[in-house]
N, C-alpha and C positions, 0 to 999 in steps of 0.2 A: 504494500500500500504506500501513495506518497509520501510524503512528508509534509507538515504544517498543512492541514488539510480538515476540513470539517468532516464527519465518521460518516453521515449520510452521502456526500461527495465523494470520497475515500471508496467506502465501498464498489462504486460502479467504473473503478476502475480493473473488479475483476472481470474477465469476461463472463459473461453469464446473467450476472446483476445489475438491473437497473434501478433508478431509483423507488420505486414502487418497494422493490423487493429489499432492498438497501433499509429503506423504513419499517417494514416489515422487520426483518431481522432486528433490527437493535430495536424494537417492540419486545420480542419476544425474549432476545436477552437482558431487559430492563436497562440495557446503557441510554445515557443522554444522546442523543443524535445531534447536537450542539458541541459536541465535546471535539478536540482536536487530534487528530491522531498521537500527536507526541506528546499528551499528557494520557495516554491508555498506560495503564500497568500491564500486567505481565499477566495475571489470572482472566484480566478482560480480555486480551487478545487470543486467549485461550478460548474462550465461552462462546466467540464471535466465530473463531474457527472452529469451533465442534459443533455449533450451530450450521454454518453452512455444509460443513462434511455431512452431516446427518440428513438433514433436507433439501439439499440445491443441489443439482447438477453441475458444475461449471468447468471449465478452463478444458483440458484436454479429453475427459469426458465428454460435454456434451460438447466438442469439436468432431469427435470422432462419433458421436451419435449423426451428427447434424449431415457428416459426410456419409456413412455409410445411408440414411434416406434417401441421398440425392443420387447415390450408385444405382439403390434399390429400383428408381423411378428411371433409370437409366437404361438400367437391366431389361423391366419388364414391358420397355417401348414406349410408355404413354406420353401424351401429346405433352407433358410436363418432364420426362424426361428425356423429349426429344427435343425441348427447347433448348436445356442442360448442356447437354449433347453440341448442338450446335453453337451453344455461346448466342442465344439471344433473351431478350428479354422473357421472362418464365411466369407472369402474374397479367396477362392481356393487354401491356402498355402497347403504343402506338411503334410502329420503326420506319415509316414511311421518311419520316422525321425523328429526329432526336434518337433517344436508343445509343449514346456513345460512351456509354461508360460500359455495357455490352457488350457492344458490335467493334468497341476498339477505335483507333484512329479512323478518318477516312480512307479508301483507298483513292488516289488521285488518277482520274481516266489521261492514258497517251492522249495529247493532240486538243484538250480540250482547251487548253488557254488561247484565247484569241489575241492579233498582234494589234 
């Protein structure tokens, strides 16, 4: 976790947690979500991580959950793992237009600049 950093902010720097869940957590371990990371003792950093081990999915867990669905949708053809597949947009966006963070750079057509 950062450093000098508020514990609800802190928190959703692991992957997995956002801040819903971030609040949520330190709910449930009765710490103040106002409190800073560099005044946590040593039993609280303890209670927050046995917190999340126990109930959260996160960091290279639910990476390799998140990939092996997307193989699965790959695998068995569907129009959502054949978007995958192809590197386009996979949620119904438009690509006629826009779609570049997708589809990648443009490819530039021979011949097209005019003099």
């Amino acid at each position: 976790m950062p450093k000098n950093k508020r514990l609800d902010v802190a928190l959703t720097y692991i992957f997995g947690i956002g801040r819903a869940t971030a609040l949520k957590i330190l709910d449930t371990t009765g710490i103040e979500w106002t409190k800073k990371t560099d005044d946590l003792s040593g039993d609280e950093v303890n209670v927050i991580r046995k917190e999340i081990e126990s109930n959260f999915k996160v960091e290279g867990d639910l990476r390799r959950d998140i990939t092996g669905n997307i193989k699965r949708l790959m695998d068995i053809g569907c129009y959502r793992g054949l978007r995958h597949r192809k590197g386009l947009p996979v949620r119904g966006q438009r690509t006629h237009t826009n779609a570049r963070t997708r589809k990648g750079p443009r490819r530039s057509a021979v011949g097209k600049k005019k003099k």
